[in-house]
C-alpha positions in Angstrom: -22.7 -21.7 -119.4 -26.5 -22.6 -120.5 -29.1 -21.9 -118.1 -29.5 -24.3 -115.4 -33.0 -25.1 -115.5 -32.0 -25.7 -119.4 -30.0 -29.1 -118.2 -32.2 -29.7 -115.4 -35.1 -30.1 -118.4 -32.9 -31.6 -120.5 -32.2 -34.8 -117.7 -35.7 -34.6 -116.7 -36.3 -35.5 -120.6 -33.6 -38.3 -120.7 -35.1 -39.9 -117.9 -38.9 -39.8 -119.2 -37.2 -41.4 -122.8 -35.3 -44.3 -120.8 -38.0 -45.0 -118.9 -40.7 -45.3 -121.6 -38.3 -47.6 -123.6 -37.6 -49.4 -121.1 -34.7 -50.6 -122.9 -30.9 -50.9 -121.6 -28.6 -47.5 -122.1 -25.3 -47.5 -122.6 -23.8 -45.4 -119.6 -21.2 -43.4 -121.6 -24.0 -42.1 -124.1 -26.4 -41.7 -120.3 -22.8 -39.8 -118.4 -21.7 -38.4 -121.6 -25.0 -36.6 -122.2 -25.1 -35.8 -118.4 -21.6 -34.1 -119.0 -22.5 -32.4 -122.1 -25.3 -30.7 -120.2 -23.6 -29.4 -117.5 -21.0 -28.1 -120.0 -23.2 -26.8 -122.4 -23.4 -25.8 -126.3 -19.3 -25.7 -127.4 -17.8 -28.1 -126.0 -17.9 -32.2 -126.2 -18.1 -34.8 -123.2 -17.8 -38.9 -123.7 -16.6 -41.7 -121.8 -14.2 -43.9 -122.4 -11.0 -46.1 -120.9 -8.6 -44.3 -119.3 -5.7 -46.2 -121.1 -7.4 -43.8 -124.7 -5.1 -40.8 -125.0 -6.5 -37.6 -126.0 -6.4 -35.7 -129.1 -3.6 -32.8 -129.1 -5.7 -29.6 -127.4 -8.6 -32.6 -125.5 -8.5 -32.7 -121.9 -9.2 -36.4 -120.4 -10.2 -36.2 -116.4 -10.1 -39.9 -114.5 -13.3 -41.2 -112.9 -11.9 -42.3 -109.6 -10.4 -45.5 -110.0 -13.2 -46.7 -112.6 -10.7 -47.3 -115.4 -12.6 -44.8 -117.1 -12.2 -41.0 -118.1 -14.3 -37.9 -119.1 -13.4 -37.1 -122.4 -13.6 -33.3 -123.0 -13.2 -31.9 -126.8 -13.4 -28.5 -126.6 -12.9 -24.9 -124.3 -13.2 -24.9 -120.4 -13.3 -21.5 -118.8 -11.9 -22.3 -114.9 -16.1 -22.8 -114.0 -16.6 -25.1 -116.1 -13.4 -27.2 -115.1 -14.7 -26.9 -111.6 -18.3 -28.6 -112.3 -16.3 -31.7 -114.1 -14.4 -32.2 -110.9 -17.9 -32.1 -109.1 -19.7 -34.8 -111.5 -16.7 -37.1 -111.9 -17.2 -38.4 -108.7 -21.0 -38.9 -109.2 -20.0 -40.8 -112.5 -17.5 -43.4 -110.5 -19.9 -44.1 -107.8 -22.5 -45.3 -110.5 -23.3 -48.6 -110.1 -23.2 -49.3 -113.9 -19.6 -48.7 -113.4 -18.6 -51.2 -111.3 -17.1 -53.4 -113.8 -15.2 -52.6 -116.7 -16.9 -54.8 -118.4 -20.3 -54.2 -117.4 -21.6 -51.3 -119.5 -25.2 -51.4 -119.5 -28.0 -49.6 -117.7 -31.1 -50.9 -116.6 -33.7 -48.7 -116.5 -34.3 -48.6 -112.7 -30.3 -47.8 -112.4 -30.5 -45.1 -114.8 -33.3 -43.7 -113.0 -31.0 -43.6 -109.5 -28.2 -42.3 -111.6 -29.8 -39.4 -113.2 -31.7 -39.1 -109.7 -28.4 -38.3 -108.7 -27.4 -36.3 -111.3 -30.2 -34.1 -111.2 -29.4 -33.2 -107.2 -25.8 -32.1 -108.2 -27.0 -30.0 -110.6 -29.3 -28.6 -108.2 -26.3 -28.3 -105.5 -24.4 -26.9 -108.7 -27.1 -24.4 -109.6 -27.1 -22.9 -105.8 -23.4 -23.0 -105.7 -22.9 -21.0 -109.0 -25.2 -18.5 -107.4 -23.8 -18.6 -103.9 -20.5 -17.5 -105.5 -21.7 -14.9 -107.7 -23.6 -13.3 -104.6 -20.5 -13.5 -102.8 -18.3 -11.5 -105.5 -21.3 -8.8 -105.3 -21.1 -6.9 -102.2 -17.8 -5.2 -101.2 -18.3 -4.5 -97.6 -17.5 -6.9 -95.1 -20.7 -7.2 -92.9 -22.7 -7.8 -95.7 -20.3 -10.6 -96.9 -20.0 -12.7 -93.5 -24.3 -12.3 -94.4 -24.3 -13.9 -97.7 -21.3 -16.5 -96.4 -24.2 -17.7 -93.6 -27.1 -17.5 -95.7 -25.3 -19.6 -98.6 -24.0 -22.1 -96.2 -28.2 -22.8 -95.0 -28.8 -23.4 -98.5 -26.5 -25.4 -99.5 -26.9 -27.7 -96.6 -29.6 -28.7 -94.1 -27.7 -27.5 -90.6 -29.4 -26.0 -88.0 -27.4 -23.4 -87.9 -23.6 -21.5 -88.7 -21.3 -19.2 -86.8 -18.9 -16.9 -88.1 -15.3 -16.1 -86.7 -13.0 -13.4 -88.0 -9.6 -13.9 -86.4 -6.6 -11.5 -85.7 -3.2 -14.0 -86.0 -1.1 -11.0 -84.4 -3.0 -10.5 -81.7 -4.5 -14.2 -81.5 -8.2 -12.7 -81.1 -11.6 -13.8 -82.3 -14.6 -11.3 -83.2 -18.0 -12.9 -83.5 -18.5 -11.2 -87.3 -22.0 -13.2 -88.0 -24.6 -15.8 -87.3 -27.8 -17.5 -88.8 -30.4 -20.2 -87.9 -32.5 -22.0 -89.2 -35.3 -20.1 -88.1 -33.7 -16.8 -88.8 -32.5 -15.9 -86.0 -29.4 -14.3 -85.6 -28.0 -14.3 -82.1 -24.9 -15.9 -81.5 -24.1 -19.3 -79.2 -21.1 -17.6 -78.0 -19.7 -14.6 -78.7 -16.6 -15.4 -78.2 -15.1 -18.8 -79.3 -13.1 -20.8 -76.1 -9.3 -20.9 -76.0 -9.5 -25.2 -75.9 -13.0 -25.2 -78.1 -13.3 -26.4 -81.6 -12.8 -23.1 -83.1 -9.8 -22.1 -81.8 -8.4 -25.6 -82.9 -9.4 -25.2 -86.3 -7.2 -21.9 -86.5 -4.3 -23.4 -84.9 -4.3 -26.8 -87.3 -5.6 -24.5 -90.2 -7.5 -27.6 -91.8 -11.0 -28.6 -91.4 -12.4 -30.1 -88.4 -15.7 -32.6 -88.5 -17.3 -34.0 -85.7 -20.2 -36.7 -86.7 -20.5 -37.6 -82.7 -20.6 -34.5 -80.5 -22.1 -35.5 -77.2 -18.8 -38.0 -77.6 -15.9 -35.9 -78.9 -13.9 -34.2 -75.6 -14.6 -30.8 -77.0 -17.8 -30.8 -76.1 -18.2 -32.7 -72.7 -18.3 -29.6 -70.7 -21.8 -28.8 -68.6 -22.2 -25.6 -70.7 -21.4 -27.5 -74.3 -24.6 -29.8 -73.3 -26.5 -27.8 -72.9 -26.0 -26.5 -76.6 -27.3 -29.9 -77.6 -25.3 -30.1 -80.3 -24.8 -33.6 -82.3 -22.4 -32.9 -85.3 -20.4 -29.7 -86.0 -17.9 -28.8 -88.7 -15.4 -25.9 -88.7 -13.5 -24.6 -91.8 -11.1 -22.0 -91.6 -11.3 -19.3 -94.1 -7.6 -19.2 -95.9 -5.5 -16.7 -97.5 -2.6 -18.5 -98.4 -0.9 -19.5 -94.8 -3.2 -16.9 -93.0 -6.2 -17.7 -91.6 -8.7 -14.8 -91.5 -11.6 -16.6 -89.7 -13.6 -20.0 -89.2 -17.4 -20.9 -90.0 -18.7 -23.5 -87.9 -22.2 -25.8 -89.4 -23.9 -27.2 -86.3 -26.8 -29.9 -86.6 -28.9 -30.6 -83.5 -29.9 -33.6 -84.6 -28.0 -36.9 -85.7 -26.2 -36.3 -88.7 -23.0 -37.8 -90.6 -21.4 -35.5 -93.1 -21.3 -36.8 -96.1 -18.5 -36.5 -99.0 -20.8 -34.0 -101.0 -21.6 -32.1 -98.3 -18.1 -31.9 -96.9 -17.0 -30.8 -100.6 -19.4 -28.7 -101.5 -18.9 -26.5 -97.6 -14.8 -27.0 -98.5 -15.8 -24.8 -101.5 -17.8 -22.8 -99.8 -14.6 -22.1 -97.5 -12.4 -21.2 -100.3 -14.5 -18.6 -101.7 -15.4 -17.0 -98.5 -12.2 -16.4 -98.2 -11.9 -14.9 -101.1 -14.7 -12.4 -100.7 -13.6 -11.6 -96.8 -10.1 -11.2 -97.5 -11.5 -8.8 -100.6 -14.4 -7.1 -98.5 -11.6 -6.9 -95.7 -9.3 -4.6 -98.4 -11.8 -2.6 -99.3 -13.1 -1.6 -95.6 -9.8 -1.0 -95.1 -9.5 1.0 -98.2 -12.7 3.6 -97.0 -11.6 3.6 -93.9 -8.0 4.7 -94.8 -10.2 7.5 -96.6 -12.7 8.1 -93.8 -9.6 8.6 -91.8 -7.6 10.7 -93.9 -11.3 13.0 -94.6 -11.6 13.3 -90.9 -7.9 14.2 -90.3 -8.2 16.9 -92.6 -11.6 18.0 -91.1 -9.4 17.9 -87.9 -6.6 19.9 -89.1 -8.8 22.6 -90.7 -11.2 23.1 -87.7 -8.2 23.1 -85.1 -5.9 25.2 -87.3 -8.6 27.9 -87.9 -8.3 28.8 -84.1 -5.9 29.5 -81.7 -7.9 28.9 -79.0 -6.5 26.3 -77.2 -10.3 25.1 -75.2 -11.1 25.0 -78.6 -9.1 23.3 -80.6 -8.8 20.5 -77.3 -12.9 19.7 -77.7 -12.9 20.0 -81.5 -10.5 17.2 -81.5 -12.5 14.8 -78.9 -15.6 15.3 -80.4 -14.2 14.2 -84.1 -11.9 11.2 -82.6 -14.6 10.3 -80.3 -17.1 9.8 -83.6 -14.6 8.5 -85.9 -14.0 5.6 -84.0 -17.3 4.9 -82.9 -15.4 5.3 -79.3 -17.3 5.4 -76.0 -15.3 8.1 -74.8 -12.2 10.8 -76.1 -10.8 13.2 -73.8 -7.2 14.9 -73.6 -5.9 15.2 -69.9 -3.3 18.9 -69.3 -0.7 18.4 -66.6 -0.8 20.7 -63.9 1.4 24.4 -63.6 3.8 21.8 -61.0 3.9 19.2 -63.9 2.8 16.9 -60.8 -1.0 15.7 -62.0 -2.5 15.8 -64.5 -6.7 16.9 -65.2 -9.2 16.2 -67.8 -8.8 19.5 -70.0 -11.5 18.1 -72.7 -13.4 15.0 -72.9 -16.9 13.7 -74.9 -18.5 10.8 -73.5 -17.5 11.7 -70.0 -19.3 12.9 -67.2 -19.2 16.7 -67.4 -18.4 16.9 -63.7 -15.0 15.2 -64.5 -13.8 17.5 -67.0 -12.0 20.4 -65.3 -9.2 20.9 -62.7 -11.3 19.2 -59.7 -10.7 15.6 -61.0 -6.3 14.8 -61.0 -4.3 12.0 -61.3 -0.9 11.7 -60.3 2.0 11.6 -63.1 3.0 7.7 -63.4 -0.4 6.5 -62.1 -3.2 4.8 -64.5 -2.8 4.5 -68.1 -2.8 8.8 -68.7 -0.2 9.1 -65.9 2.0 6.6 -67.3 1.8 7.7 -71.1 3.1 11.3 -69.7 5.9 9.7 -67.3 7.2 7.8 -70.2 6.7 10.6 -73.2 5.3 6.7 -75.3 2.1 5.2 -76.1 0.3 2.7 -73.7 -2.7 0.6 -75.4 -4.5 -1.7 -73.0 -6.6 -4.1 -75.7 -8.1 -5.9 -72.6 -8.8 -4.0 -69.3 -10.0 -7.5 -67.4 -6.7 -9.2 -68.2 -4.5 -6.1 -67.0 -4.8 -6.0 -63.2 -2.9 -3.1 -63.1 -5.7 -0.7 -65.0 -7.2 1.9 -63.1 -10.1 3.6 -64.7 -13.3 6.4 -63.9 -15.3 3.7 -65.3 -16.0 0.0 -65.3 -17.4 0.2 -69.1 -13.8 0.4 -70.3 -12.3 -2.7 -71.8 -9.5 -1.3 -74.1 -8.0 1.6 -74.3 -5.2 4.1 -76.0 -3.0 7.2 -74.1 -0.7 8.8 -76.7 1.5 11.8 -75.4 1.2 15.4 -76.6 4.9 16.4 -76.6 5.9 19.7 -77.1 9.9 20.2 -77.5 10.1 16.2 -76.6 8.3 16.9 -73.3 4.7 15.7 -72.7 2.1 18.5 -71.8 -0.6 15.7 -71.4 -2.6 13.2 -73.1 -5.1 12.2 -75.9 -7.2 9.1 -74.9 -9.5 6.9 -76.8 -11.5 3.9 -75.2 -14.0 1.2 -76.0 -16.4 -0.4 -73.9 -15.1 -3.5 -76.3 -11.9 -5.5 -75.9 -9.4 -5.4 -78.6 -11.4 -2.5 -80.2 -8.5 -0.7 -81.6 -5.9 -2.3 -84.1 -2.4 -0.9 -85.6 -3.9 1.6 -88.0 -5.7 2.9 -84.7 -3.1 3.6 -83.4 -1.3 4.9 -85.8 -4.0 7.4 -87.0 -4.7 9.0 -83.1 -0.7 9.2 -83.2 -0.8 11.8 -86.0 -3.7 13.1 -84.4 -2.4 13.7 -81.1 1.0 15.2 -83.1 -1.2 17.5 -85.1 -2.9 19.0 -81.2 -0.1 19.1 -80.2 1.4 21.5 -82.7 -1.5 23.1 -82.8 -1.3 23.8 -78.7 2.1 24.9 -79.0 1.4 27.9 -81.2 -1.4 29.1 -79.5 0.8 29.0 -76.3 3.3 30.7 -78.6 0.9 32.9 -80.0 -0.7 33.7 -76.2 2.8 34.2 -75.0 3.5 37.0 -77.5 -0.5 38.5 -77.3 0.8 39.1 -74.0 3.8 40.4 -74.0 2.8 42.3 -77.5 0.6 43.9 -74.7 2.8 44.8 -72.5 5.2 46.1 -75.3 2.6 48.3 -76.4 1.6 49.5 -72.9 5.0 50.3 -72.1 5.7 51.9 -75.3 2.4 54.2 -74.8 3.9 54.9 -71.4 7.1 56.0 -72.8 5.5 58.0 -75.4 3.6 59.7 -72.9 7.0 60.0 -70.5 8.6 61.9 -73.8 5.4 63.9 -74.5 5.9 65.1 -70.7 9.5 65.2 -70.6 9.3 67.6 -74.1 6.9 69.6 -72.1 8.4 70.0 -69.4 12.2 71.1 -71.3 10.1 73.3 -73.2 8.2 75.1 -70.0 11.4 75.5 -68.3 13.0 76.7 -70.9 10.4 79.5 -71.4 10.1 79.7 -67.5 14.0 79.8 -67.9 14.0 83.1 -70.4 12.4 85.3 -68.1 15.2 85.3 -65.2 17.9 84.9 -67.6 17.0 88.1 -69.4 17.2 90.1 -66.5 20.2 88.9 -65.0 21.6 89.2 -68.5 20.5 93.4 -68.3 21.7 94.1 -65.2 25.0 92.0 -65.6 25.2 94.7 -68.7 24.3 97.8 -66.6 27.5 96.8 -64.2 29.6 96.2 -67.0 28.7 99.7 -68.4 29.2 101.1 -65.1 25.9 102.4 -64.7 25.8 101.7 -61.4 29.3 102.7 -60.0 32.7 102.4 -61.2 34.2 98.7 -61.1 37.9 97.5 -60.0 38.9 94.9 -62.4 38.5 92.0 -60.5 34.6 93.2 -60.1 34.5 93.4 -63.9 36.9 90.0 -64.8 33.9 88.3 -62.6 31.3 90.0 -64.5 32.8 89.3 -68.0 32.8 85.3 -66.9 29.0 85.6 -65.3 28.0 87.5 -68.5 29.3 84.5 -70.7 27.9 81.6 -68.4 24.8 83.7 -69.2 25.0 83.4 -73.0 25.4 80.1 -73.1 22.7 79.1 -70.8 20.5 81.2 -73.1 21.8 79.6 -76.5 21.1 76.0 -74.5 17.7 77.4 -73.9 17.2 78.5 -77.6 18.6 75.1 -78.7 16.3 73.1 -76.7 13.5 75.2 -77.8 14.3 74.9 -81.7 14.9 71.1 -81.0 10.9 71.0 -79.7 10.1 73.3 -83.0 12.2 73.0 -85.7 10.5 71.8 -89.2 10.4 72.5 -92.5 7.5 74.5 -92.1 9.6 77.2 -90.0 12.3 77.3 -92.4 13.1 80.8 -94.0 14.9 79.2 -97.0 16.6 81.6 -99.4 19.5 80.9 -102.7 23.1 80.9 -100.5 26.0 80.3 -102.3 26.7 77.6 -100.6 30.9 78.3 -100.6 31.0 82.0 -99.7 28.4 80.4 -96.4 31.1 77.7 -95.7 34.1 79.9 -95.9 32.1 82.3 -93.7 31.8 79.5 -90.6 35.4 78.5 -91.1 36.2 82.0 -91.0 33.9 82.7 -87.8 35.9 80.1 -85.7 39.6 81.3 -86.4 40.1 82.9 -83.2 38.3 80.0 -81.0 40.9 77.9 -83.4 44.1 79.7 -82.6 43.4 79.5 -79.0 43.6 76.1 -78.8 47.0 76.2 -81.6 44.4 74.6 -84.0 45.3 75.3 -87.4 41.2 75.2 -89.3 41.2 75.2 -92.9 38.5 75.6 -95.8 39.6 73.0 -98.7 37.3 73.1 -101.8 38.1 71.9 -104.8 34.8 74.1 -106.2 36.0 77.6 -104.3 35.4 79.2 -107.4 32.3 78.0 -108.1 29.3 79.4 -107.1 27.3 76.1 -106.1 23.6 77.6 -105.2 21.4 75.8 -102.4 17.9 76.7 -101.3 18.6 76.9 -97.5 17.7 79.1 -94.0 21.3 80.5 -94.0 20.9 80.7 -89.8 20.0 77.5 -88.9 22.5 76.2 -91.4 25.4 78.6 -90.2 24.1 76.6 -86.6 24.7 73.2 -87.9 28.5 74.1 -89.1 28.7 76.3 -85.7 28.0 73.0 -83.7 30.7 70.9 -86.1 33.5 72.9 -86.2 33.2 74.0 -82.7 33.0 70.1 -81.4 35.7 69.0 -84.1 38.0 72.2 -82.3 36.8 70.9 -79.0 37.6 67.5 -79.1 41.4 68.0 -81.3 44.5 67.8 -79.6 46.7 71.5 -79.1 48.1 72.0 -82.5 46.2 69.4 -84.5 44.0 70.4 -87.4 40.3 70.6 -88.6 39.6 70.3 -92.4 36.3 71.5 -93.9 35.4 70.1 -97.5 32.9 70.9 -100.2 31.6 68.9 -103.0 29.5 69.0 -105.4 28.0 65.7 -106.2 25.4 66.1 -108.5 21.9 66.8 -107.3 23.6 67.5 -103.8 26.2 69.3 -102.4 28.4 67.6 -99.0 30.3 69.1 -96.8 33.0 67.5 -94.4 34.2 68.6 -90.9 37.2 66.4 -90.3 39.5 66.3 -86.9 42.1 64.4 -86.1 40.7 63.8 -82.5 39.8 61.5 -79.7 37.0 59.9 -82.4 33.8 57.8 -81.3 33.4 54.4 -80.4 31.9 52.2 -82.7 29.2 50.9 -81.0 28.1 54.7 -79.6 28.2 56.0 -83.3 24.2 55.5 -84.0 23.4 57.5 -80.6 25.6 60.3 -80.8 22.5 62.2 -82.6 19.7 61.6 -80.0 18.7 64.2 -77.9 20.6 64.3 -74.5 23.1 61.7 -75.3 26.8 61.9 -73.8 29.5 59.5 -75.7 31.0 60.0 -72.1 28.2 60.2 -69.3 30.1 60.2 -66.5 30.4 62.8 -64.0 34.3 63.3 -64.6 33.8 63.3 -68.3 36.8 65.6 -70.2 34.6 67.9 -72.1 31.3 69.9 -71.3 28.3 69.7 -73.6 24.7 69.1 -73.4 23.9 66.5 -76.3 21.8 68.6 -77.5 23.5 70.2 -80.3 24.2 66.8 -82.8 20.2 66.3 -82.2 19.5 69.5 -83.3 22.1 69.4 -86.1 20.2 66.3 -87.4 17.0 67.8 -87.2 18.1 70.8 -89.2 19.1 68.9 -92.0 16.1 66.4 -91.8 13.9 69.7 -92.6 16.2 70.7 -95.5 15.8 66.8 -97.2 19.3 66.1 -96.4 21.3 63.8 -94.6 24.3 63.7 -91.3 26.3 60.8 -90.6 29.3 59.9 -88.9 32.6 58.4 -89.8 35.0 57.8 -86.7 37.5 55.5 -85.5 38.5 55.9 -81.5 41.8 57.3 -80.8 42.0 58.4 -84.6 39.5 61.0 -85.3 36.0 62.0 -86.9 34.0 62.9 -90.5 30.9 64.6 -89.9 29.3 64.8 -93.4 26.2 66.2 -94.3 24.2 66.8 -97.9 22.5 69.4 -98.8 19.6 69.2 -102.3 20.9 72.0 -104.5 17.3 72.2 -105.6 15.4 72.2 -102.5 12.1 70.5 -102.5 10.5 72.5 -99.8 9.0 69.6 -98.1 6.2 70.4 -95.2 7.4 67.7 -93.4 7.3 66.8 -89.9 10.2 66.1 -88.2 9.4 64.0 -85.4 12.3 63.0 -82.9 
């Protein structure tokens, strides 16, 4: 489009002309170049009868029910189309126009015609730039500003009210208004359920009122003393939802005219245009100011497992966010009776704490915990069930923090304004609450375990320190144990010699039996004490042929064998090798002692013991195999720690200590081998332990 104060000068010329000439003007060259202005350079505008068809690709638009049309030869964008539909009905209304036949001008009707041009294009002018200032600013507050503003220029009210309406909860917010003198308190700041701009919503069509002191709507005492005479109301459209009304009030008599009425109906249209577009983008940045502050949220409250912490991180973000008056998440009490203000900003400080309780079911907190669900309360004064610490509350949210399905307590939101909080609200302190509660229940978790890690750890160090004294002690008794046993061992020798008298042989049978008790008290003592000590640092290791010091033990135990009608046998299939291994020859002669004698010990009468030998590569195994009473399953992995019975029991079959597997074990732990058990109860046992042919020598600890 040209300039506008290009046509305006351009009518201002055609009027001078008509007037100096004072000559008659035909009015489709006067209307013609009236359209063409508006229009601009490009594009063609005449006059002519209505019953003239167009030229393929010409547009013709009636004038009213002139008999005449606007001939348009050229392009029109969507604006221009709209002005034509503006200046057609300034065209019919022409007095020059009101007979078909009649076509001239006289110059004192020319002058009222393009008098009346010239304010359209003025109205036009403002109009163009009401609508580009409207598709300017994005967010909504600054839209319902222009929308007022606009509307006091366009027309001469006194002053206009903006209402942005809610259709799912059927609520009005007071979003803007502007007078004539610039002021910008509202009348009312919220519109009545029977008043004009309710109506308007409900009919969703415009309502004008030329007469208000007569109209029923405005009869009341409080509607006088307004002092209105005419209002209008338009609702703001999108589609079949209506997002809001502006009302145009006029305190003195006024009749709204067809301009006016079509230029505010425009007006309308575009308004609600730019709200419903400033509406998506607020809700666009919010969306993202949401999503931003949830993640703030979630880093600050998963950073710590304090649970004080994470409680007041979370009211003091919510609380902001939503511009709230107060946030604060209520704990139920250890009986699951009350429940208490565990963290709260915007609240009195002397309420937060375990002094202040409600009951479980009682107030909007109570009943959010009783029913594990949300409550929202958008308007305290119409619930008369809401009980509240403060009268400033209006509306407010309880979501549940569930843990396992059960609620633990409560996050709260609430505004001193009604209806403050909408779906996306609620939605949003949903996750929040979700995301505390998570949060709470691992730092209970993680409490819980801090705790009994504690206790874990303190029981452990006492059991360390029960085994340090319990080592001590064996190993002081034992040596306190040595000292007795040596001399009853001498002088049990001196009466066997009969160095002190002659003996009958009951005297010596008794002597011979207190003699062995003797010795094996003493080899317990040594075992015990070599159990305490035994490492690879107090290893004498030396090259044994490891077959010749097999066939040596099987050899040793022969006669213990044939007692018990055991039959013991060496089986090798490398007897005639000489298979060397680094080893202290005693303590491993001790190991095979302890195996073959348990695996004669535990055999039935005239059963067999095997012992094997392999060589298998960088180790050499041997086998002690009985056919014998075996181990359970479930006792296998203990039979090698110290002390241990498979049988406990006071009436247990065989004797033993359990003390000479442990000690095996050790033994073979300082060489860098390995003992283990294969057994099956009722059927038997395979003790197997490896040997490195090339020992290592490793000055290792072996702790038990």
């Amino acid at each position: 489009m040209s300039d506008i104060n290009e046509r305006i000068s351009a009518l201002h010329l055609l009027r001078k002309k008509a007037m100096e000439a004072e000559l008659l003007v035909d009015i489709r060259e006067a209307m013609g170049l009236f359209a063409l202005d508006v229009l601009g350079g490009g594009t063609a505008v005449f006059i002519h009868p209505s019953t003239i068809s167009p030229i393929d690709g010409d547009k013709s638009l009636p004038i009213g029910t002139t008999g005449y049309a606007l001939h348009i030869r050229g392009t029109l964008n969507a604006e221009d189309e709209s002005l034509l539909q503006l200046a057609a009905p300034l065209i019919a209304e022409s007095p020059a126009l009101s007979s078909v036949d009649d076509i001239s001008l006289t110059k004192i009707q020319l002058k009222t015609a393009l008098e009346q041009a010239e304010q359209r294009v003025n109205e036009l002018s403002t109009f163009q730039k009401v609508i580009l200032q409207l598709n300017t600013p994005l967010e909504l507050e600054a839209v319902l500003r222009m929308i007022a503003k606009s509307a006091l220029q366009l027309v001469e009210a006194d002053n206009l009210h903006i209402y942005l309406y809610d259709m799912e909860t059927d609520h009005f917010s007071i979003s803007a208004a502007l007078w004539r003198n610039g002021s910008s308190i509202p009348a009312v700041k919220i519109p009545r359920r029977d008043g004009l701009t309710h109506k308007v919503t409900v009919q969703k069509t415009p309502i004008i009122i030329n007469s208000a002191p007569d109209n029923p709507l405005f009869q009341s005492a409080k509607a006088s003393e307004w002092a209105i005479e005419a209002i209008a109301g338009f609702p703001l459209m999108q589609g079949k939802e209506v997002l809001g009304v502006f009302t145009i009030t006029y305190l003195r008599p006024h009749i709204f005219g067809e301009d006016e009425l079509r230029v505010l109906t425009l007006l309308a249209d575009q308004a609600a245009v730019a709200v419903r577009n400033a509406a998506l983008f607020d809700n666009s940045q919010r969306r993202l100011r949401d999503m931003t502050a949830l993640m703030d949220m979630a880093m600050r409250v998963t950073g710590t497992l304090d649970i004080q912490e994470v409680m007041q991180t979370t009211v003091q973000i919510l609380q902001k966010l939503f511009n709230a008056r107060a946030c604060t998440i209520t704990m139920l009490t250890k009986d699951d009776t009350e429940l208490f203000i565990a963290a709260g900003e915007g609240v009195a400080p002397e309420r937060i704490g375990k002094e202040v309780r409600m009951k479980v079911g009682e107030g909007v907190s109570g009943l959010a915990v009783r029913l594990a669900d949300t409550i929202y309360i958008p308007d305290a004064l119409s619930d008369p069930d809401f009980l509240s610490f403060s009268d400033e509350v209006r509306s407010i949210i309880a979501v549940p923090l569930l843990i396992r399905d059960k609620a633990i307590g409560t996050l709260t939101i609430d505004s001193s304004k009604p209806y403050a909080f909408d779906a996306a609200n609620i939605k949003l302190i949903g996750v929040a609450a979700a995301q505390v509660s998570v949060t709470i229940a691992n730092a209970r978790l993680f409490g819980d375990l801090t705790h009994h890690t504690k206790k874990l750890e303190a029981a452990y160090f006492e059991l360390q320190e029960n085994d340090r004294l319990k080592d001590e002690l064996v190993q002081n008794v034992s040596h306190e144990l040595r000292t007795p046993l040596s001399f009853i061992r001498g002088y049990v020798d001196l009466l066997i010699d009969a160095m002190m008298g002659e003996l009958n042989d009951n005297q010596m049978d008794a002597l011979q039996i207190v003699s062995r008790k003797t010795d094996e008290i003493t080899r317990l003592i040594d075992d015990i004490v070599t159990l305490q000590r035994i490492n690879a640092e107090n290893l004498s290791f030396e090259v044994v042929n490891m077959v010749d010091c097999v066939q040596t033990a099987v050899a040793g135990h022969q006669l213990a064998a044939r007692e018990q009608d055991i039959q013991i046998s060496f089986d090798s299939a490398a007897s005639d090798e000489h298979i060397n291994a680094e080893i202290d020859r005693g303590r491993i002669n001790q190991v095979l002692a302890n195996l073959i004698g348990n695996a004669i010990k535990f055999s039935p009468d005239g059963d067999a013991v095997i012992v094997s030998l392999l060589n298998i590569g960088q180790n050499v195994q041997i086998t002690v195999a009985d056919n014998g009473i075996g181990i359970p399953q479930e006792k296998q992995k203990r039979i090698f720690e110290r002390f241990y019975q498979v049988d406990g029991s006071a009436r247990r079959r065989f004797g033993g200590t359990g003390v000479g597997l442990a000690l095996a074990k050790r033994i073979i732990d300082a060489h860098g081998g390995a003992l283990w058990v294969k057994s099956e109860e009722g059927k038997g046992s395979q003790f197997m332990f490896t040997l490195p042919i090339e020992q290592k020598h490793q000055k290792q600890l072996i702790n038990g």
